[in-house]
C-alpha positions in Angstrom: 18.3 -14.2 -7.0 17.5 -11.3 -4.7 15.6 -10.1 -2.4 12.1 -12.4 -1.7 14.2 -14.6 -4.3 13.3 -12.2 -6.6 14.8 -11.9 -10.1 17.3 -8.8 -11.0 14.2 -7.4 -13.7 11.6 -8.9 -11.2 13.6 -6.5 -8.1 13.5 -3.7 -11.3 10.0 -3.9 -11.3 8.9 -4.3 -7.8 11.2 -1.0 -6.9 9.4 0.9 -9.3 6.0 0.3 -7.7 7.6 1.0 -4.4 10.1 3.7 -5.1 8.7 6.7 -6.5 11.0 8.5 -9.5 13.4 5.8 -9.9 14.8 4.8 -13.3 15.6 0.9 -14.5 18.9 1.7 -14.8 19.6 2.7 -10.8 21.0 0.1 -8.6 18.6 -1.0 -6.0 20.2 -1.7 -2.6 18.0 -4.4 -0.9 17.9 -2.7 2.1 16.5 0.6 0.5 14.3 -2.0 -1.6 13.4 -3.5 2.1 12.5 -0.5 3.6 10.5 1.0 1.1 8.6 -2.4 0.9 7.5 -2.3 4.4 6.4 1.5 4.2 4.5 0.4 0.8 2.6 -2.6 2.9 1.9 0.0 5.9 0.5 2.5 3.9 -2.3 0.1 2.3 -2.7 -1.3 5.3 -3.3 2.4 6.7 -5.8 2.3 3.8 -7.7 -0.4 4.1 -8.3 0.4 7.6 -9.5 3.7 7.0 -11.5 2.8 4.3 -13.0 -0.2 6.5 -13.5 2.4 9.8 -15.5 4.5 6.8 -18.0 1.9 5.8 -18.7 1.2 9.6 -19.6 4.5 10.4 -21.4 5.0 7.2 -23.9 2.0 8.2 -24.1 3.3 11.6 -24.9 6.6 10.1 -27.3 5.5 7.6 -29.1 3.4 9.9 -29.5 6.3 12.1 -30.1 8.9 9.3 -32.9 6.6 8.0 -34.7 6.5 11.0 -34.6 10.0 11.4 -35.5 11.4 8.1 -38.9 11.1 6.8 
């Protein structure tokens, strides 16, 4: 068991989603493993929030716009 109670191929697989370039046959500290986790989860969370900001202000926008254009 390793990190989240993850399995050794389970850790393999979840550090190549997170870790860009690395090869099954690297050692995966669980701190790097840790760290690269939380900068995963921040970046889609960066994402979604963008992406939720966007559809706001396109509503706004398109309320507006409609009102506007004839």
């Amino acid at each position: 068991m390793g990190l989240f109670g993850l399995s050794r191929k389970e850790k393999e697989i979840w550090a190549s989603i997170v870790i860009q370039g690395i090869k099954s046959d690297m050692q995966i500290d669980d701190g790097l493993l840790k760290n690269a986790t939380e900068i995963y989860i921040n970046q889609h969370i960066r994402i979604l929030e963008e992406s939720a900001r966007l559809v706001l202000e396109s509503k706004n926008n398109s309320n507006y716009s409609a009102a506007i254009i004839p």
